[in-house]
LUMSEVO-620994 format. One line per 8 residues: number of its first residue (from 1); for each residue x, y, z of C-alpha. Coordinates in steps of 0.02 Angstrom, whole numbers, plus 32768, in hexadecimal, padded with zeros to 4 digits. Layout:
NUM = X,Y,Z ~ ...
//
This chain:
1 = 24EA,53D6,691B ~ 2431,53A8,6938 ~ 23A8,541F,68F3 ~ 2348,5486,696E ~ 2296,547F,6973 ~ 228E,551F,6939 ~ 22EF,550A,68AC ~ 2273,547A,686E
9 = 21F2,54E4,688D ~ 2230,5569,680A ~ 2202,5515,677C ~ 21A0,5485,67C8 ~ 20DB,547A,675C ~ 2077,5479,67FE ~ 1FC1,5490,67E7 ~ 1FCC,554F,67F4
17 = 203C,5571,6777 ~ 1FFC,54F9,66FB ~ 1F53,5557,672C ~ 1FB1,5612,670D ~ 2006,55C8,6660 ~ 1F6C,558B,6620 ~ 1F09,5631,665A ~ 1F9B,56AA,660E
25 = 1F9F,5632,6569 ~ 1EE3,5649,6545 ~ 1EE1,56ED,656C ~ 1F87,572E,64F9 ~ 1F4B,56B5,6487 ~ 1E9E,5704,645A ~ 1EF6,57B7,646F ~ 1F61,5779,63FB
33 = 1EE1,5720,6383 ~ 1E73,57A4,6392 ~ 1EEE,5833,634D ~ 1F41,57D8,62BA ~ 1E92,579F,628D ~ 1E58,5887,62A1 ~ 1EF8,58C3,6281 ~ 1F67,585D,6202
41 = 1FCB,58E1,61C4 ~ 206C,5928,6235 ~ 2019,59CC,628B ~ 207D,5A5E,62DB ~ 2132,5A28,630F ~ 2117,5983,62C7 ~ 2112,59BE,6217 ~ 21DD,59F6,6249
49 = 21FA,595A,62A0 ~ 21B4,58E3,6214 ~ 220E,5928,619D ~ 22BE,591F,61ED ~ 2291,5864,622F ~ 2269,584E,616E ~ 2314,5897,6124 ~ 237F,581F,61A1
57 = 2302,579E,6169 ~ 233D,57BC,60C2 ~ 23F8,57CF,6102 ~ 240A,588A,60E7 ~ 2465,5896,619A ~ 24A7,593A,616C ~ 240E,598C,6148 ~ 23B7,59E8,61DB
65 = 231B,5A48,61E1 ~ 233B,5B0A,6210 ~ 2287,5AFA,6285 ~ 22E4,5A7B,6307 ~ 2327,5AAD,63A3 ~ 233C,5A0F,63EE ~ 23C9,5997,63C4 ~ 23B3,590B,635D
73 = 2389,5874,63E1 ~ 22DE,585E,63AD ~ 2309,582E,62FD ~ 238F,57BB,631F ~ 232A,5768,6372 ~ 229B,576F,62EF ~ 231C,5717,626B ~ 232C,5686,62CA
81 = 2261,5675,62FD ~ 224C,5695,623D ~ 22CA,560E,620D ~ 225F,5598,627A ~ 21CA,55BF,6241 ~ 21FE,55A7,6194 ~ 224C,54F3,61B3 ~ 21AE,54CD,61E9
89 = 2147,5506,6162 ~ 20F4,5591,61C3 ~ 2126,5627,6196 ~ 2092,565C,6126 ~ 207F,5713,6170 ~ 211D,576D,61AF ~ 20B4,57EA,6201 ~ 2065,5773,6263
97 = 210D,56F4,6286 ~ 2153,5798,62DD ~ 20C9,57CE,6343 ~ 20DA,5719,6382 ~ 217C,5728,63CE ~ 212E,57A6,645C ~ 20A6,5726,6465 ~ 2114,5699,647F
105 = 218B,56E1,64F0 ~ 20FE,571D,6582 ~ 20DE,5662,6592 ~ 2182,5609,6595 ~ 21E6,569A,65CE ~ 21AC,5731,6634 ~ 213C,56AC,6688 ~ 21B0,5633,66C9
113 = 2228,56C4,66FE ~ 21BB,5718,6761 ~ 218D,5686,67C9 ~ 2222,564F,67E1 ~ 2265,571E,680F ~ 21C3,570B,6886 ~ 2207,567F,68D9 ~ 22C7,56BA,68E6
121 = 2282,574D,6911 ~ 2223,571A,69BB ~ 2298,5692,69D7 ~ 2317,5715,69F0 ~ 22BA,577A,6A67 ~ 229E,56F9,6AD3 ~ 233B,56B3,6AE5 ~ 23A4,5722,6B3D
129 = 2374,56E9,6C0C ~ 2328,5661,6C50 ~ 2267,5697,6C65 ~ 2284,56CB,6B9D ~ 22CD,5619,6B8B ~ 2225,55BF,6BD5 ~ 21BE,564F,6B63 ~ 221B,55F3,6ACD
137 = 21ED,556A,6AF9 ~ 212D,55A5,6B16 ~ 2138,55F8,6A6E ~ 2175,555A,6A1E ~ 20E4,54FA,6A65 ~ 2060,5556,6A24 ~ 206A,55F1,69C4 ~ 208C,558D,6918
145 = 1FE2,55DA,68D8 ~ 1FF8,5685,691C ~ 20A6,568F,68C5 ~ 2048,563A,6824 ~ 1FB4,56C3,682B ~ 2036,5755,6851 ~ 209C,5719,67A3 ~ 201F,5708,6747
153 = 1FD7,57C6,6773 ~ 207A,580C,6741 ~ 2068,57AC,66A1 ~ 1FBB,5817,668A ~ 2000,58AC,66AD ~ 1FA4,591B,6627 ~ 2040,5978,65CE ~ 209C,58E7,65BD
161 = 200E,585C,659D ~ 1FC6,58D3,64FA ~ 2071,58C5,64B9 ~ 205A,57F9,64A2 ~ 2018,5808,6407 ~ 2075,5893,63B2 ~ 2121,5899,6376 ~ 2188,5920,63E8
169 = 2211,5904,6457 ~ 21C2,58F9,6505 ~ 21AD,585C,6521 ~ 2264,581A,64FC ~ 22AE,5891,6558 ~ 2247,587B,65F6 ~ 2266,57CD,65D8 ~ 2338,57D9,65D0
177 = 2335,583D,666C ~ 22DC,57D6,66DA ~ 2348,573E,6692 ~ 23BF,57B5,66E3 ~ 237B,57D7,676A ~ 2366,5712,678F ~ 2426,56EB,6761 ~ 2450,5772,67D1
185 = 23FF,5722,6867 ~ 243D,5661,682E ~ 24CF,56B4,6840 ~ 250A,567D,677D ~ 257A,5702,6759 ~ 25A7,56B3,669D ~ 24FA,56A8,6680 ~ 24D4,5751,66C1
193 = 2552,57B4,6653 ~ 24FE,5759,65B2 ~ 245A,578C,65F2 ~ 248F,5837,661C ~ 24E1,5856,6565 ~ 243B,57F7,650C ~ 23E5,5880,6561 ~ 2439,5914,6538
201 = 241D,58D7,6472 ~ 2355,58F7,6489 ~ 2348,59B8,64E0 ~ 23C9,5A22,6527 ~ 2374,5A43,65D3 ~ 2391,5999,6611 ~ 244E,59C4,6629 ~ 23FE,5A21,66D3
209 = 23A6,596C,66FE ~ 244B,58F0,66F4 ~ 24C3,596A,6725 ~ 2499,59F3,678F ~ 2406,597E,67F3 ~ 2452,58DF,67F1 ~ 24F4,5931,6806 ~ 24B3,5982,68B8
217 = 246D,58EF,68D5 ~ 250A,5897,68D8 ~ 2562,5914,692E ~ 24D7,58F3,69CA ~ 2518,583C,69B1 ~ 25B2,5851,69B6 ~ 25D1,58B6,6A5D ~ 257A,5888,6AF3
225 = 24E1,58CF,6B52 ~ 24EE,5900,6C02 ~ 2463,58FF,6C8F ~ 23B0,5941,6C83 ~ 23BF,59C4,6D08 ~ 23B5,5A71,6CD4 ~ 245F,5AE6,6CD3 ~ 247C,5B9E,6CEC
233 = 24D0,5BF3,6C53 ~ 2561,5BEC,6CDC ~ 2559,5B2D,6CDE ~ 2579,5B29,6C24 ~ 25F6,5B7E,6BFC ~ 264C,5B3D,6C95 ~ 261E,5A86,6C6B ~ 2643,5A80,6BB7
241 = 2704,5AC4,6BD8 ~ 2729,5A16,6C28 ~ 269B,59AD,6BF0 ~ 2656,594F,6B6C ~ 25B1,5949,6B8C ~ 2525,59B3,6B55 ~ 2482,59F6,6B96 ~ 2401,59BE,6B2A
249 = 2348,599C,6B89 ~ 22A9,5956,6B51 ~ 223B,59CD,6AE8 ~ 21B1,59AE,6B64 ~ 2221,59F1,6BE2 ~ 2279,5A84,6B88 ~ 2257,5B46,6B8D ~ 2282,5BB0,6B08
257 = 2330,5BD7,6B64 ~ 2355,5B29,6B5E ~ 2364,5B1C,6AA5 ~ 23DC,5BBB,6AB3 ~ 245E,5B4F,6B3E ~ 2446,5A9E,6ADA ~ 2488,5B12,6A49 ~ 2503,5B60,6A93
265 = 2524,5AAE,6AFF ~ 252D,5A4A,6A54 ~ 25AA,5AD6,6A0A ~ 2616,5AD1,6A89 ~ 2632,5A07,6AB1 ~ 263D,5A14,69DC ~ 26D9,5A84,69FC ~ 2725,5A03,6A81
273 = 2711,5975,6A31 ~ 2730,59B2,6973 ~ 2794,592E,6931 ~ 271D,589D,6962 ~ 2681,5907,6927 ~ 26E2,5931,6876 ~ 26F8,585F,6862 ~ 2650,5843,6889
281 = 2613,58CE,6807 ~ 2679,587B,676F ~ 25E3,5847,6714 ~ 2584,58F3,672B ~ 262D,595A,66EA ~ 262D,58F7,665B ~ 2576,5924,662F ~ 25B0,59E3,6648
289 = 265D,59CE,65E8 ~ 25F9,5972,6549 ~ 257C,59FD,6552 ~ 25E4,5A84,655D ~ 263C,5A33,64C9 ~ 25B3,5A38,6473 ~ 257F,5AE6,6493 ~ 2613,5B0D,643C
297 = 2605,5AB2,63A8 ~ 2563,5AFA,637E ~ 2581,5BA8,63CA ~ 24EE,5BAF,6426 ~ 2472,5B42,6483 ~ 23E6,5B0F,6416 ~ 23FF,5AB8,635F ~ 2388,5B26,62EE
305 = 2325,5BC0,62E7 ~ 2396,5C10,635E ~ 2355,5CC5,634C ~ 22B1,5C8D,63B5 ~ 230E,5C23,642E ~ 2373,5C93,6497 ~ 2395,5C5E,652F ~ 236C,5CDB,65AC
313 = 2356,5D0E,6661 ~ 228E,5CD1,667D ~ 226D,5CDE,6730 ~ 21B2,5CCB,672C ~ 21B7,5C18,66DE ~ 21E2,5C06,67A3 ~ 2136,5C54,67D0 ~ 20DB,5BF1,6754
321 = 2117,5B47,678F ~ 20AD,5B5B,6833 ~ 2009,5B6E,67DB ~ 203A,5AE0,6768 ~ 205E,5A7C,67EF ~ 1FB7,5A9E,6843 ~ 1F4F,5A99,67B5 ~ 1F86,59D2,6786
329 = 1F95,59A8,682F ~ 1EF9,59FC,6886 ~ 1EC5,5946,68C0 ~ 1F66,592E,6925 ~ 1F7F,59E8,6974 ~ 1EBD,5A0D,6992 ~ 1ECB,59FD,6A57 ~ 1F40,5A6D,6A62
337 = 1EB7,5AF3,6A09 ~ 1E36,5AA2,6A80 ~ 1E96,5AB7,6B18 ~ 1EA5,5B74,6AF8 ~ 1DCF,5B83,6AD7 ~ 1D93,5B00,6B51 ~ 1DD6,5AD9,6C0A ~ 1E22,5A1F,6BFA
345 = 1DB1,59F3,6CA9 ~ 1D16,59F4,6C36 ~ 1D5D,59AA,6BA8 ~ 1D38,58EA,6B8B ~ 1DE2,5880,6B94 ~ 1DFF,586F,6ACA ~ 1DE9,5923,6AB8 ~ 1E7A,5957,6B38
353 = 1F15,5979,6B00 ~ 1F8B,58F9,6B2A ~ 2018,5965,6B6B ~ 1FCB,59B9,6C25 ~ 2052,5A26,6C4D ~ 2021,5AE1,6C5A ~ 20B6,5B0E,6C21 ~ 206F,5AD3,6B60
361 = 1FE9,5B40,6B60 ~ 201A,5BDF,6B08 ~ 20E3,5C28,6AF2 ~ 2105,5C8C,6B8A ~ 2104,5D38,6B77 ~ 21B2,5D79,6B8A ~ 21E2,5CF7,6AEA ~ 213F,5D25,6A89
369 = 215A,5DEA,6A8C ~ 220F,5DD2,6A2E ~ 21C7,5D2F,69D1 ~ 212C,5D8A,6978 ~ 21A1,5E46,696C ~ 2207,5DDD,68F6 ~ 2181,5D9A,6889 ~ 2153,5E3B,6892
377 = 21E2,5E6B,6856 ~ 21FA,5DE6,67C3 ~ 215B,5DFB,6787 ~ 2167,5EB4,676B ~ 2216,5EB7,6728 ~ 222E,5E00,66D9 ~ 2181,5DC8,668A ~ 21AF,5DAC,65C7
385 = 2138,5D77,655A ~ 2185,5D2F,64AA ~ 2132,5D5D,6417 ~ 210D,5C9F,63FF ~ 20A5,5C9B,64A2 ~ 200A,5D28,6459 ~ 2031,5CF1,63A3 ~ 1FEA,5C45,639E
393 = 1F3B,5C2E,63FA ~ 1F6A,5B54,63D4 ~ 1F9A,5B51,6481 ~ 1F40,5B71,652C ~ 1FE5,5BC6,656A ~ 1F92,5C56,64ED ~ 1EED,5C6D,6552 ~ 1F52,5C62,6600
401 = 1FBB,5CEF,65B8 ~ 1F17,5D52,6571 ~ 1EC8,5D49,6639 ~ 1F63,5D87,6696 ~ 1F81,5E1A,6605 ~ 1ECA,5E31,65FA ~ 1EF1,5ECC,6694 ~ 1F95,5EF4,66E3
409 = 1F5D,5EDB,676D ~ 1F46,5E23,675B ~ 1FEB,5DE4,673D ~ 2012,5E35,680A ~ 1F66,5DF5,6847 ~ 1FBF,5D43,6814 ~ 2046,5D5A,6892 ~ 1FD6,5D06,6931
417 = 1FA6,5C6D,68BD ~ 2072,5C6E,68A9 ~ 2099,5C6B,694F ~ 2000,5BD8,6996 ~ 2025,5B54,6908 ~ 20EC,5B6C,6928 ~ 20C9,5B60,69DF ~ 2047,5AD0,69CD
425 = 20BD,5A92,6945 ~ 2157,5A60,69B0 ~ 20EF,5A3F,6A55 ~ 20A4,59A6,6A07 ~ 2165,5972,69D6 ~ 2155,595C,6ABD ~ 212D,589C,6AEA ~ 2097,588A,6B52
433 = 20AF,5848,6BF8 ~ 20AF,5788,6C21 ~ 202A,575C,6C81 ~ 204F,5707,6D31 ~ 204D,563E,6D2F ~ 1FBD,55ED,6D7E ~ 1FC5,55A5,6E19 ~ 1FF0,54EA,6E15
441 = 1F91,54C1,6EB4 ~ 1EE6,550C,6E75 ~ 1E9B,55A5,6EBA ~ 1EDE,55F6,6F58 ~ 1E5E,55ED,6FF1 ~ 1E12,5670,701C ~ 1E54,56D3,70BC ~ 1DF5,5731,7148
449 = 1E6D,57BE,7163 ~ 1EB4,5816,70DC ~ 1F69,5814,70A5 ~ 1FE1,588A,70AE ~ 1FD8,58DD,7009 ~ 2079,58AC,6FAA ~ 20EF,58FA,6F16 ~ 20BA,58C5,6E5F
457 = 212F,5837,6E3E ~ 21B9,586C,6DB2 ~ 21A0,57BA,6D70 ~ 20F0,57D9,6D52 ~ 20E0,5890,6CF4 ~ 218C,58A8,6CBB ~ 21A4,584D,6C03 ~ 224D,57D7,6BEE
465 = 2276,57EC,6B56 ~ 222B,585B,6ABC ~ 227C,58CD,6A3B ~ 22F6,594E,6A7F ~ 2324,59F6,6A6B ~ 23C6,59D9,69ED ~ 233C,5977,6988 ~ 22D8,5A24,697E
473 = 235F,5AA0,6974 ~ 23AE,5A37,68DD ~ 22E4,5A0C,688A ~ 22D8,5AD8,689A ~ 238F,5AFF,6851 ~ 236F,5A86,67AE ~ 22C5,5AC4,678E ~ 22EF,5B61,679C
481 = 237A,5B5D,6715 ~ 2320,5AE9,66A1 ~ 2283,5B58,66AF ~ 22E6,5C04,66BD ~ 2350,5C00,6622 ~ 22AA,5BDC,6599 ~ 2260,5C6F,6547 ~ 21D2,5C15,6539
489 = 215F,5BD1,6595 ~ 20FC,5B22,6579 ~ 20B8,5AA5,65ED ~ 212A,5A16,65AB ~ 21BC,5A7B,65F3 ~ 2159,5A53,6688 ~ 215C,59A8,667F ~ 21FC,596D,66C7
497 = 21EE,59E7,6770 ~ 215C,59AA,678C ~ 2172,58F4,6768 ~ 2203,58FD,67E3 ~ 2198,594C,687B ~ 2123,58BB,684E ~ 218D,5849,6859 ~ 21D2,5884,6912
505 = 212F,58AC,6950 ~ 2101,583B,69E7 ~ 204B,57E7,69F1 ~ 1FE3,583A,6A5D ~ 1FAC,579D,6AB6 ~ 203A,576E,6B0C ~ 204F,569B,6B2B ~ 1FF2,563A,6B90
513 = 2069,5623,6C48 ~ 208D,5576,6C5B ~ 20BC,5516,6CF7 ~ 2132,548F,6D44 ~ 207F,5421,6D23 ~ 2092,5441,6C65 ~ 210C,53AE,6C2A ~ 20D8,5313,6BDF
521 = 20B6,528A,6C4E ~ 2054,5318,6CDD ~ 1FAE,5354,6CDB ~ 1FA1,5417,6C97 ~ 1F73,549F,6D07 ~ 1F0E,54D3,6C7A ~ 1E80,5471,6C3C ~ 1E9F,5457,6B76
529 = 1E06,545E,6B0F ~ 1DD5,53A7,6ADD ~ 1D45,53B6,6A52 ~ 1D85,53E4,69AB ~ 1D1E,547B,69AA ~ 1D6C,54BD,6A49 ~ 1E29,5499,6A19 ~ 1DF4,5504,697D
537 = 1DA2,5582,69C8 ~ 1E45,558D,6A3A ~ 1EBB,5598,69BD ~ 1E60,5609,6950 ~ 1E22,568B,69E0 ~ 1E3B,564F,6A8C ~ 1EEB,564A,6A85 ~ 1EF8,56BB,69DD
545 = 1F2C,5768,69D8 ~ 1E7A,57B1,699D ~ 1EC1,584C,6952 ~ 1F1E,57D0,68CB ~ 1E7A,57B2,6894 ~ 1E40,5869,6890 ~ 1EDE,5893,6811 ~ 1EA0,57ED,67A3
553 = 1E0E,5839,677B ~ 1E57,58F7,6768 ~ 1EC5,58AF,66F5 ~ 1E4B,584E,6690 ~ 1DCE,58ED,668E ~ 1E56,595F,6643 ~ 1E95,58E8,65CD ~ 1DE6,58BB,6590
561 = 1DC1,5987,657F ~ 1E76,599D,651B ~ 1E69,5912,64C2 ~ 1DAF,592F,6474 ~ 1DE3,59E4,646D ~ 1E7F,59B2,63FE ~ 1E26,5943,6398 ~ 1D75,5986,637F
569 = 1D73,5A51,63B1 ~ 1DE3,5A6E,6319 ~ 1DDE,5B1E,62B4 ~ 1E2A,5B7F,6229 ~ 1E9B,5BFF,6202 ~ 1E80,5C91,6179 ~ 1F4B,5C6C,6135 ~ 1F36,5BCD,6140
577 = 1E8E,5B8C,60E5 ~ 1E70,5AD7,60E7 ~ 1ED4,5AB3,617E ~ 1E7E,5A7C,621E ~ 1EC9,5ACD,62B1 ~ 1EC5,5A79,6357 ~ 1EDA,5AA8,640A ~ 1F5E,5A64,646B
585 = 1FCE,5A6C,64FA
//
């Protein structure tokens, strides 16, 4: 079978990805240099980790270190980097050979996966009609360096880029997911159950990821969609009794009802076709059955120090993902803030939001009303704060925490802030609207007596393809038992939500239209830059999503600020004299 374009394309060192591995290699790399060279001793969970990584190092398997939670991935791995770095005479510093491995995997790992999940990704979505078959091709033909910028963003993202240099389990375990994740859309089901178990070896909350999300996933997959039009409750339950097809519309298009009937939709075509959805899900009950396994084994979830590590009902780790969300991804969800401040007629054209539709602008009331009475709700009844949270002022979860306790009142004046950045949050998950092609016979002439004024043509404002509401519904379902069931709560919990929203998120500049002109051997109906200077300036802002930009340099900013504030703002404890103490995330 011949490779796609697309599939050489995954891996494929064009100019922009050699441009976002070099940038992402300096950049870890001085991180990295910079705090072995500050901090050359194992600090906070590190001291914990080190130690176990050295006992297997030593081949003590049996020995495990009450203070772990997590199972025992990380080191296994760290015995075989160590073996290598012995072979090669290089293993003068353990400390430092481990807090490589982090360092090592960003840039040959979590890298190439996301690229290549950025590519599957939008592939996918524009592959299921025939206008999302010529936006393939468009996307193919000139996005490479928007898809290069976009991956190597994610690869900044602050609570996962500190980790680089340290020795914890993040990294890894982001990086088995999305190897997943990527199996999972090749379609590699051997590959994707070794992936899945790897995973589940490095923290426990990925058994949510590769079996509960790629398991809906699949079950999407597996049955088939029906038409775009919107159905009466009536229609659905009627439908679904004979039919295998489910409702599931474009997020751009769908109300908050519409999530409820591609639920219930999705449910019911689950029902009638159980034994083909079952076969497909093989892979994913595995990952369950091994877990559950597991659980037994060990009678209980996490590994060590069980007494603080009870899993529990958290329903505000919900509420707090919004503001995360917003926070690290300001640069991407401003216009929607702007919109709400500023009329879009008097805004210039890069500071309108991309997605026009009125019906974006705030949650209607009639959802809103029951929406914010049951944060209301959670946050009086279901805010826990664990006595790690207020007892170690290390972290900047500590001073969050201090502000909303500060008055009671805070923690309910929160509840707006909630409600926007979830709104704004899965709004931006809409694709913007393709442009109309240009006219291949130049301008139209101009006309004496005016027109007839015509309908909007659907070809015009409504999107083709994008991400759909199953996509949401099961996003919202995963985080929201990965996030739910922690007592505690820390931005690298975060990280895997997030990354996945990233990932999913459409550019805001939607492709340049192309036209029956654009083939090779005809003249384009629009001009190409010739100089050098105006090719770059096209690929780099003409034809660039500006807001990537924006986010590079948010990124940067808050990584420079943690970083120098991990390395150089350090202070002391009274029980603990002679031992730097260091803020951190």
């Amino acid at each position: 079978m011949p490779v796609s374009r697309l599939e050489r394309l995954l891996f494929r060192p064009t100019g922009g990805a050699l441009i976002a591995h070099l940038v992402l290699l300096i950049a870890s790399g001085y991180w990295h240099y910079k705090v072995n060279a500050t901090v050359p001793e194992p600090y906070l969970d590190e001291v914990f980790h080190v130690r176990q990584a050295q006992a297997y190092w030593r081949g003590q398997w049996r020995i495990w270190d009450p203070k772990i939670t997590t199972p025992p991935g990380l080191y296994m791995i760290s015995y075989l980097h160590l073996y290598l770095l012995q072979i090669q005479g290089r293993l003068s510093n353990i400390t430092f050979g481990l807090r490589s491995i982090n360092f090592i995997a960003a840039n040959v790992l979590i890298l190439v996966l996301v690229r290549g999940l950025l590519w599957k990704i939008r592939h996918a979505r524009a592959s299921g009609s025939a206008a999302g078959q010529r936006r393939s091709k468009q996307l193919l033909q000139w996005s490479e360096y928007e898809i290069d910028h976009v991956a190597l963003n994610i690869c900044l993202f602050p609570p996962m880029f500190f980790f680089y240099a340290l020795y914890y389990t993040d990294v890894l375990s982001v990086g088995f997911v999305l190897l997943a994740y990527h199996l999972f859309l090749n379609r590699q089901t051997a590959g994707l159950m070794v992936a899945g178990l790897s995973s589940l070896l490095f923290r426990q909350t990925n058994i949510f990821w590769v079996a509960l999300f790629l398991g809906g996933l699949e079950v999407t997959r597996s049955i088939e969609r029906g038409d775009e039009s919107r159905p009466a409750w009536t229609d659905i339950m009627r439908a679904n009794g004979t039919s295998v097809r489910y409702y599931d519309p474009l997020v751009s298009e769908a109300y908050f009802e519409d999530y409820l009937k591609s639920a219930s939709s999705i449910t019911l075509c689950t029902l009638i076709n159980l034994r083909t959805v079952v076969q497909s899900l093989i892979p994913h009950l595995t990952f369950l059955a091994a877990f559950s396994a597991f659980i037994l084994w060990n009678n209980g979830v996490v590994l060590g120090d069980k007494a603080n590590h009870i899993a529990s009902l958290h329903l505000t780790q919900m509420l707090y993902f919004w503001p995360y969300i917003l926070f690290f991804s300001f640069p991407l969800l401003y216009h929607y803030f702007l919109t709400l401040i500023v009329p879009p007629r008097i805004l210039s054209k890069p500071l309108r939001s991309p997605y026009p539709s009125t019906k974006h602008a705030l949650p209607r009331l009639a959802i809103a009303l029951p929406i914010t009475t049951a944060m209301l709700a959670t946050v009086h009844f279901n805010t826990l704060i664990h006595p790690f949270t207020l007892a170690d002022n290390r972290h900047y979860v500590f001073y969050v925490f201090r502000l909303l306790l500060r008055h009671a009142s805070i923690k309910y004046l929160a509840i707006p802030i909630y409600l926007l950045s979830a709104h704004a949050s899965i709004t931006a998950l809409s694709s913007p609207p393709t442009p109309p092609p240009p006219q291949e016979g130049g301008a139209p002439k101009a006309t004496t007596k005016p027109e007839t004024k015509q309908p909007p043509s659907p070809a015009r404002e409504t999107p083709t393809q994008g991400n759909r509401a199953s996509f949401v519904l099961i996003w919202l379902a995963t985080t929201a038992l990965a996030l739910c069931t922690a007592p505690l709560v820390e931005p690298r919990y975060f990280i895997l939500p997030w990354l996945i929203w990233r990932l999913h998120l459409p550019p805001s500049l939607p492709p340049r239209p192309r036209t029956s002109l654009d083939r090779p051997g005809r003249k384009s109906a629009t001009r190409k830059p010739r100089t050098l200077r105006a090719r770059i300036k096209a690929v780099l802002y003409t034809e660039h999503d500006h807001g990537l930009w924006l986010e590079t340099a948010w990124f940067v900013a808050v990584n420079a600020v943690t970083g120098y504030v991990f390395l150089y703002w350090g202070f002391r404890w009274e029980q603990e004299e002679g031992r730097v103490q260091r803020f951190m995330w």
